[in-house]
Each structure stands twice: as structure tokens, then as C-alpha cells.
N, C-alpha and C positions, 0 to 999 in steps of 0.2 A: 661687401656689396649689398646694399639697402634693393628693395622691390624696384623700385622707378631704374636702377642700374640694370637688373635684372632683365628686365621685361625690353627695355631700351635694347640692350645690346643680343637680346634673342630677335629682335625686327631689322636689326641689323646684321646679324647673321645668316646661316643661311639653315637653321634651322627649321623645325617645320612644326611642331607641336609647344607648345604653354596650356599647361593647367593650371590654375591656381587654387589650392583650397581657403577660400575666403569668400567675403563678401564682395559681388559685381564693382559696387564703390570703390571698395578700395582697389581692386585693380585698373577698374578703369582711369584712376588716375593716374596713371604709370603708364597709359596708350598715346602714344602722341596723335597728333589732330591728324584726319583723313586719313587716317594709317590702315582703313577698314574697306573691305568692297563691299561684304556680306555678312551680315546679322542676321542671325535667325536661331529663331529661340522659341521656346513657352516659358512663359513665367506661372507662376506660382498663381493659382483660381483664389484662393482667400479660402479656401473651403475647410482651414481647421485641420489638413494632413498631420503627416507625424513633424514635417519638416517647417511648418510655417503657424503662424500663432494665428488665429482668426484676430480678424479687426473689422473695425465700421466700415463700408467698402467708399467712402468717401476719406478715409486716410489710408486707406488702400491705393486707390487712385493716384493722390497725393504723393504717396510713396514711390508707385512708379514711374511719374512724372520727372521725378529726379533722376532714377537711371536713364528715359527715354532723353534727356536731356543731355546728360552728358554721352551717348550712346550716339547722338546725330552730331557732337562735335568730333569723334573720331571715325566715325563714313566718312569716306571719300566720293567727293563730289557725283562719280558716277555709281555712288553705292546702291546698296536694298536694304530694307530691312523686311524681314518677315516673322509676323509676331501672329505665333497658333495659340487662340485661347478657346476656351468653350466658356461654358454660362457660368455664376456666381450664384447657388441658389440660397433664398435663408425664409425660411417659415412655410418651406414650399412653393414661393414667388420666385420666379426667373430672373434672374438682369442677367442680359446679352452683355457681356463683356467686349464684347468688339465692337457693339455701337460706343460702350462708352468712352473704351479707349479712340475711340475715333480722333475727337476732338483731343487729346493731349497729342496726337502728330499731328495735325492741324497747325497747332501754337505755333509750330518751327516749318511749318511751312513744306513739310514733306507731303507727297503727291502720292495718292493712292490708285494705284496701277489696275490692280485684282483683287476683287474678295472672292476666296477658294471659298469651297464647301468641300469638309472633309467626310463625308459619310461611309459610315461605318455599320456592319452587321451585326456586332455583339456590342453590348454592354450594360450599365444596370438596368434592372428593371423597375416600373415605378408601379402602385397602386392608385395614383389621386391624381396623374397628371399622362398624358401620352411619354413611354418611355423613350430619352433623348438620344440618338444614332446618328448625331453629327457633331460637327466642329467646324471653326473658323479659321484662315486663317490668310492676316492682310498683310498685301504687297505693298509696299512705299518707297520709294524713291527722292533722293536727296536733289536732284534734278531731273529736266527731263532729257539731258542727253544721260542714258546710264547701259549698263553692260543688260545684254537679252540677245541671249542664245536660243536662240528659235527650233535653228537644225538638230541641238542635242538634246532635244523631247518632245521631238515629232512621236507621234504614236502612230501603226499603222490605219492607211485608211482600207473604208468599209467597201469603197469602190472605187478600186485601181485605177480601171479601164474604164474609169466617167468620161464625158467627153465633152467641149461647149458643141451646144446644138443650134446656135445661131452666131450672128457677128463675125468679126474677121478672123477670128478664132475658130469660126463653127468646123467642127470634125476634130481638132486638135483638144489631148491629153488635156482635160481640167484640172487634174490634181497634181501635187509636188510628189518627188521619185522616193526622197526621202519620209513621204507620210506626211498627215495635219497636225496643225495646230490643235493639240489640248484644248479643250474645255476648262472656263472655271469651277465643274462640279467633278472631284476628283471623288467619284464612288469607288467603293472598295466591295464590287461584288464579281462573282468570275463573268469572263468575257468582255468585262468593260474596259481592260487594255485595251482590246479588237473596237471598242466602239465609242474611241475620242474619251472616254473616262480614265482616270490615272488608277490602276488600281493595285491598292495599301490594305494589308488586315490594320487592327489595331491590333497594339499587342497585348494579349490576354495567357495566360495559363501554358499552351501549347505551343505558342510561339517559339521560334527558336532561339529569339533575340532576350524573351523575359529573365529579368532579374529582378530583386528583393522592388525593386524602384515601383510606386502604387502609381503611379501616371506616364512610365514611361512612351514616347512615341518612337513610330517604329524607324528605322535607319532609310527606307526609301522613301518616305514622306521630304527630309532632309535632301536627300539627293536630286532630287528635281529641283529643287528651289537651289543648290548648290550647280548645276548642270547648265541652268539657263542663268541666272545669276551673276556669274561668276568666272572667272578663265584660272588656269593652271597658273598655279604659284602664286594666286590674291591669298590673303589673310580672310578668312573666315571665322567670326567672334561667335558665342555662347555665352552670355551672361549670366544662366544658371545651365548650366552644364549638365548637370545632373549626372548620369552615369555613362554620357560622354559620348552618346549616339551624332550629336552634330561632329563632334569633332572627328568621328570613322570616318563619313558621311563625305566628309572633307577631305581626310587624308586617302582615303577609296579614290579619289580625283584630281588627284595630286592639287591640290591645295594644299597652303598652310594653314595651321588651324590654332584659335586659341579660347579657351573657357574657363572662367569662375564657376565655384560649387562649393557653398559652406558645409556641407553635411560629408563630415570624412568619409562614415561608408559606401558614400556613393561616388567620394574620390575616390574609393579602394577600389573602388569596380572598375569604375573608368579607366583606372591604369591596367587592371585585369583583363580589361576587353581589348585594351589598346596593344598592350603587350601579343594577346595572342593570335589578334590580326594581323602583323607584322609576321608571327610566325606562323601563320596561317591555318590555327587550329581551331578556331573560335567559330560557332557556325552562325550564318544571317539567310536572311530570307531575301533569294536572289528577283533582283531589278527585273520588276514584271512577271512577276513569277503568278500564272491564276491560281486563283485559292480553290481548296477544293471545295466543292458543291454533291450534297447528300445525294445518293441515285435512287432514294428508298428503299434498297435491301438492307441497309443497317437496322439495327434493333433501334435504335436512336431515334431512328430517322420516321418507325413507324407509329401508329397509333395503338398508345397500352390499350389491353382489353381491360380493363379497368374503367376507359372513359369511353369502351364502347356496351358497355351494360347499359 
């Protein structure tokens, strides 16, 4: 049985997971058309990782242009795509990656719903420029009738018991039972659950999700975009998989889930992670969980007597 049998008769099954270790391309042509509800991915910044070769970011471009292509023939009509990237930098000079990719979904005519902000508390720090603490990341649509689940990412609101103060309304409960609508600025600092922001660490060092992976994002980044997106039992793709956090993300919500990943160790992981959430040993950093916030009594947290001489 050749790949395209493979893959065919696992969409017709009633399986729930496909990994592929390979390149997006070649799997992707083995998906039959609209076979997809939800996309959501990061691809590869060009930034010279271990995993990808630097290039001119104009065949760069070029380059992704062709998965985004064949990636909007296998959405289904009422699909998403949600593509997280952050900046491209070279000589010190920024290119915003999400304006550029703008224009390649454009071409095909998908409709941009939300540009998130994914802000973030930690990461590198720079000398010659303000160090960068965010990310992007765009919502598109293959039409505009598509799947948006509202009710299951409501965050709570800030005032239950708001009330209209005029109109035919006036005295009656303003807000919904179930909580607001989300903000497009998903900060990630504590309390911003409580206050319409979505809040995600990135993952760094102490998380409980990090592995060998240099850019991994974290599994409830995923789940929200999988949550409103999406309903139980759609097919959910990854085209670079990486170490397979979309695809948790997914099967965490009974989804079915499928992903390309050329870089074997980070297919070994993926099956590692995938295995031990099933047997439920693997630890994640639970949906909404506030991060913790220094009180100042850590040693950390205070000012060396060194930069107070």
C-alpha cells in the first residue's frame, strides 16, 4: 500500500491520528480536496534553525506559497487556517512576516477574520533594538459561512452584574452567563484570563511542556484556535508538526488530527508525547491556568546589592 492508500483509507476510517515523517508536500498530496476543517500551524521564520537552511526571504516566500496553495485545496469550504509566525530578522532589520504572508492568502481569495497578538513575558533579549515580546498570528477563512464557536472561549467577564442603563433593556443583565468574547490581543501575563486576554506562557526552560524542540509553541495557544474553530471529529492538519503539540491539542478535543514533520527527532517526540497522553503520564500546562507572578520575596525577584552601591 503506497502513501496516497495510506492516508486515503485512514480518512476513511475511523481513526484519529496520521503523522507523517516527511515533507508537508508530499503528504499533502495524498489529502483529498476539502478533507480539512482546521489548519493551524507555524512554519519555519527562515532564521537558519537547526531544522531549515536560511534563504533569500523572497524564495522563502515563494516557497511557502506553494504549500499555502495546496493547503486551501484541501480546507473545506467552512474551514480556517491559522498561521503563527513572528518576524524574519537579517542584519538587524525586521520584516514582519505576517504582513508579508498577507498577500499570498489573498491570491486564493481567503478572508482574514483576526490578526491575534500573541504577547509574551519572556524571550531573547536584544542590545540595538527594543527586545521583541510578541507574535502573530492570522485567522483566515475559506468562506464566509465557516465553523466559530463562540460559547467554548468565552473567558469570564470582569462585570457579571453589568446591567443596560437605558432602552428597552434598561435594568436587564448586559452581559452573557457563559462570559465575553475574547479579545484579539491574547496576552500572556497573570490575570489576563480574568480580563478578556487569553492567557499562554511561551514555552521556555521551566515549562512543563519544553522539549529538545528551539521554537516550540505552547499546547493552549492550539486549543483555542482548535475549540472555536472546529467541532468534535473534524480533521485537524499540521503541516510542520513539529513535536506534535497541534496534534495533542486536537486529540485533547476529540478531534482527529493529522501532521507532517521532516526532522525524525522531533517525530520521535511527537510519538512520545502522543503515547503518554493517552496514558496520561505526560504533564501540560492546564487550559487557563495563571502564571505565576514574583511577590518580591524571592531572591530573584530582588535588587542585587551589587547595583545598589
Amino acid at each position: 500500500m503506497n502513501l496516497t492508500q495510506k492516508i486515503e483509507s485512514r480518512f476513511n476510517s475511523n481513526a484519529n491520528i496520521v503523522l507523517y515523517h516527511g515533507y508537508a508536500n508530499d503528504l499533502l498530496a495524498t489529502i483529498p480536496d476539502n478533507a480539512i476543517s482546521l489548519i493551524v500551524t507555524s512554519p519555519p521564520y527562515n532564521l537558519g534553525k537547526e531544522y531549515e537552511k536560511r534563504i533569500a526571504i523572497e524564495d522563502y516566500l515563494s516557497m511557502q506559497s506553494k504549500i499555502i496553495t495546496q493547503l486551501y485545496r484541501v480546507l473545506s469550504d467552512r474551514g480556517s487556517i491559522c498561521w503563527q509566525v513572528g518576524n524574519f530578522v537579517e542584519n538587524g532589520e525586521v520584516y514582519p512576516l505576517d504582513i508579508l504572508y498577507y498577500d499570498l492568502f489573498k491570491q486564493l481569495n481567503l478572508k482574514l477574520r483576526n490578526r491575534m497578538i500573541w504577547h509574551f513575558g519572556h524571550g531573547l533579549h536584544t542590545s540595538k533594538r527594543f527586545s521583541g515580546r510578541y507574535e502573530t498570528l492570522l485567522w483566515f477563512t475559506k468562506s464566509d459561512e465557516y465553523t466559530f464557536n463562540l460559547d467554548s472561549v468565552r473567558v469570564p467577564s470582569k462585570y457579571p452584574g453589568k446591567r443596560h442603563y437605558k432602552g428597552v433593556n434598561k435594568g436587564k443583565l448586559s452581559g452573557n452567563p457563559l462570559g465575553k468574547n475574547p479579545s484579539d490581543v491574547w496576552e500572556f501575563v497573570t490575570q489576563d484570563w480574568e480580563n478578556a486576554f487569553w492567557e499562554i506562557p511561551n514555552v521556555k526552560s521551566n515549562h512543563p511542556e519544553k522539549t529538545l524542540h528551539s521554537c516550540q509553541y505552547p499546547i493552549e495557544l492550539v486549543e483555542r484556535c482548535v475549540l472555536a474553530l472546529s467541532n468534535e471529529n473534524d480533521w485537524v492538519f499540521d503541516p510542520y508538526a513539529g513535536v506534535g503539540t497541534s496534534l495533542i491539542a486536537a486529540i485533547k478535543h476529540n478531534r482527529r488530527a493529522i501532521g507532517s514533520e521532516k526532522e525524525e527527532q522531533y517525530v520521535e517526540i511527537a510519538h512520545d508525547r502522543l503515547e503518554d497522553y493517552f496514558k496520561g503520564t505526560r504533564r501540560f500546562r492546564p487550559l487557563g491556568k495563571p502564571i505565576h507572578q514574583p511577590t518580591g520575596k524571592e531572591k530573584v525577584a530582588q535588587v542585587p546589592d551589587e547595583w545598589q552601591e
